[in-house]
Structure formats: structure tokens, C-alpha cells
C-alpha positions as CSV (number, residue, x, y, z in Angstrom):
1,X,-10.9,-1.9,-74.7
2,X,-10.7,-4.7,-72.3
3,X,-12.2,-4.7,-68.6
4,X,-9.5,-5.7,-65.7
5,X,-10.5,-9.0,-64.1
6,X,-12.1,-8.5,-60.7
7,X,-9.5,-10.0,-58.8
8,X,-7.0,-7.8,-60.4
9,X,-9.2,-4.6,-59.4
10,X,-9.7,-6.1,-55.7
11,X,-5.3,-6.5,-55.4
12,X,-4.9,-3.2,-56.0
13,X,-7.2,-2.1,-54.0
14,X,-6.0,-4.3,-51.4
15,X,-2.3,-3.1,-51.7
16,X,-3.5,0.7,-51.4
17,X,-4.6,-0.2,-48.1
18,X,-2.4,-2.0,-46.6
19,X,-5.1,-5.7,-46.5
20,X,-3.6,-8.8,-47.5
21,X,-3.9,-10.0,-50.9
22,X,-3.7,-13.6,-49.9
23,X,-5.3,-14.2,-46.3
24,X,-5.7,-17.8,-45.2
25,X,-9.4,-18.9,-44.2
26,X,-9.6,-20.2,-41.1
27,X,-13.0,-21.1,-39.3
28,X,-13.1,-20.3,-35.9
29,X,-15.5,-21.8,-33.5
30,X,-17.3,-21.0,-30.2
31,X,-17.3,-24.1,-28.1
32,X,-19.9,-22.7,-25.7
33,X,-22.0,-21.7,-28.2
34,X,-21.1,-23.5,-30.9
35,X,-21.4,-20.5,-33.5
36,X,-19.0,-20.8,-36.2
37,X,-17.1,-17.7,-38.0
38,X,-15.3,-17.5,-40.5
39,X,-12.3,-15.1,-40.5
40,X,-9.4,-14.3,-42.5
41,X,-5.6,-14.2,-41.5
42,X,-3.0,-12.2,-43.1
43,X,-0.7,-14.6,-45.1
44,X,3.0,-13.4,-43.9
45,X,4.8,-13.4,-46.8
46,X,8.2,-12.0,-46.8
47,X,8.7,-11.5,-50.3
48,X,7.7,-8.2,-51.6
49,X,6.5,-10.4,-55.3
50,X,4.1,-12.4,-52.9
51,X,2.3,-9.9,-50.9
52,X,3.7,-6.3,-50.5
53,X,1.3,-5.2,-47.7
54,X,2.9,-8.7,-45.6
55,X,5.8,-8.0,-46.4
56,X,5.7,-4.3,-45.0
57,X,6.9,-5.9,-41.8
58,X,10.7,-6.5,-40.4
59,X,11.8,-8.0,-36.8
60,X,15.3,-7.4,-35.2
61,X,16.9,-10.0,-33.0
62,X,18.1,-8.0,-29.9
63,X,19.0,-10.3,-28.0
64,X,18.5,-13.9,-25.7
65,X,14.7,-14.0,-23.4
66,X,15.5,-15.8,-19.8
67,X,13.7,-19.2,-21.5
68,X,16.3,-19.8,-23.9
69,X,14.6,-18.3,-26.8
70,X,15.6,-15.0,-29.2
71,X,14.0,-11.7,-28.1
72,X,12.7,-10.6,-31.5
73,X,11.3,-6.7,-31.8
74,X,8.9,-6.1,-34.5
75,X,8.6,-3.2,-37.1
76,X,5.9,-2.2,-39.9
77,X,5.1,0.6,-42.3
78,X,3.3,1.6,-45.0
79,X,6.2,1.2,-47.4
80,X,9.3,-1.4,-47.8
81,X,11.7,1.8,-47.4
82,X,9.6,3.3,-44.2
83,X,10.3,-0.2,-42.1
84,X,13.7,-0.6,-43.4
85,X,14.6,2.9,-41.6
86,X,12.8,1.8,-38.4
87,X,14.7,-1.7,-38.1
88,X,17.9,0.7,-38.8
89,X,16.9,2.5,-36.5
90,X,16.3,-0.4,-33.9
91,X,19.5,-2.3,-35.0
92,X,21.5,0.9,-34.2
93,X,20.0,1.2,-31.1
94,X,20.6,-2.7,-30.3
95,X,24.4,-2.0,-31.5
96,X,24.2,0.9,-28.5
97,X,22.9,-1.2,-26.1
98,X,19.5,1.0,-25.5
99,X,16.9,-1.2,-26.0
100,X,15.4,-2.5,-22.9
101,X,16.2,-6.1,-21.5
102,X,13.8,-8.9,-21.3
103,X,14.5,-9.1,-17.9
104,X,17.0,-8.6,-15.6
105,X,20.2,-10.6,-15.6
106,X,20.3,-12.4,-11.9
107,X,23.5,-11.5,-10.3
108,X,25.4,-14.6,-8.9
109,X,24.8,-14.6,-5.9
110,X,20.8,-14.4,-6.7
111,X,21.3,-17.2,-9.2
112,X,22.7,-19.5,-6.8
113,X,20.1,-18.7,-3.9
114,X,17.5,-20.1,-6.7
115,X,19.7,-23.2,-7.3
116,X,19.7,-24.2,-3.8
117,X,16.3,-22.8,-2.9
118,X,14.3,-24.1,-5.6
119,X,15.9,-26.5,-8.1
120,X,17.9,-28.7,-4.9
121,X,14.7,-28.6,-2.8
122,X,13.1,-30.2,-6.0
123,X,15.4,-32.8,-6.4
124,X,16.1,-33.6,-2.6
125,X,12.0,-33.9,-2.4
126,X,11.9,-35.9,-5.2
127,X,14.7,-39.0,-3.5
128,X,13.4,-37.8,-0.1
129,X,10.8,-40.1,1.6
130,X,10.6,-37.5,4.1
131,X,9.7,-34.0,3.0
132,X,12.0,-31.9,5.9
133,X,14.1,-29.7,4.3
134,X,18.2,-30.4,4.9
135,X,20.3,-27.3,5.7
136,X,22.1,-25.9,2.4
137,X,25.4,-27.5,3.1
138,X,23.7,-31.1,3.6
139,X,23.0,-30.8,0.0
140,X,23.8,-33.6,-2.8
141,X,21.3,-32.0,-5.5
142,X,21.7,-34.7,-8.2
143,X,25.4,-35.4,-7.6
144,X,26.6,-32.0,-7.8
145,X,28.4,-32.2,-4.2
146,X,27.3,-29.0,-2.6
């Protein structure tokens, strides 16, 4: 009877537990020290036939961050079946509309007192050899006409 190969032994073993079968080494070093480590990072797969235990993991775009960019909530569990119910989950509570903002959505009123408060007084100091402030209605902020 043959023996299983070592590194078939140490992917199971890894998969029981939830480890990465395929980390990427990275070496990591202490600048004030200089002491170098060497430390393993999970690989990320997404494909169950890569690494199950990577793949264990599902994120749900809920919606837009202030910057611009995609508010992204993130799910794991021990098996493909247990995160697919909590991004369910999480997508029906997205679809209901009670998951929790990035941030709160400036009224307009608060948006335009930033305009002229902050982005103007930018651009009026920047063509401005003189740094006083104009009143709001003295305002050309970049060509706008306000």
C-alpha cells in the first residue's frame, strides 16, 4: 500500500482547519531594528478548486463611501454554504435598507456651506495675493458665478 505524499497529508490538514493551502511568502522587515521575519499571507483565492479555506469568504456591495469608492461588507465561515446564508442574509438586509451608512448624507444646505466655506476659500486663496477673506456673495470660485 502506498504512503500519501507529505504535501497531500499537510492540505488536508490545512483545509480541516481552516489555514491556507497556498500562502504567499513575504519577508517583512524591522527598519529600526533591522530584524527580518518571515511570514505567510493567505492567498485569496475565490475559487473553491484553488483554495477552499480562501475561498470561505464573500463581500456584499451595500452601497457608495463619501470618497467615491464602493462600501463593500465582508463575510466568512467555515463552509461555502454557511457564508452564502450570511451574504443572503446581508443582501436582504441591504435590499431593506438596514445596514448602517458610511456616513451621513450632508443635507443641502450643509453641502453648500462646505462649498463656499472650504473649497471657494481654497480657490479665492489660491488667485488671491492677499489672504482676507471676501464676503460669500463677492465670490467667483473658479468661474462658477456665485
Amino acid at each position: 500500500m502506498a504512503q500519501p505524499l507529505a504535501r497531500d497529508v499537510v492540505e488536508e490538514i490545512a483545509k480541516q482547519y481552516g489555514v491556507c493551502i497556498r500562502p504567499v511568502p513575504l519577508r517583512r522587515q524591522d527598519i529600526l531594528t533591522g530584524q527580518v521575519e518571515a511570514i505567510d499571507v493567505p492567498c485569496g483565492a475565490t475559487l473553491e478548486s484553488k483554495c477552499p479555506p480562501c475561498a470561505r469568504h464573500g463581500w456584499v456591495t451595500v452601497g457608495i463611501k463619501p470618497d467615491g469608492s464602493p462600501d463593500r461588507h465582508h463575510r466568512m465561515g467555515k463552509t461555502e454554504a454557511e457564508v452564502t446564508r450570511k451574504v443572503r442574509e446581508l443582501e436582504g438586509k441591504r435590499e431593506t435598507g438596514q445596514v448602517a451608512k458610511p456616513g451621513k448624507v450632508p443635507t443641502v444646505a450643509e453641502w453648500m456651506a462646505e462649498y463656499l466655506d472650504v473649497i471657494c476659500s481654497r480657490v479665492w486663496r489660491s488667485k488671491s495675493p492677499s489672504r482676507r477673506r471676501p464676503a460669500r456673495g463677492a465670490l467667483n470660485c473658479g468661474g462658477s458665478g456665485i
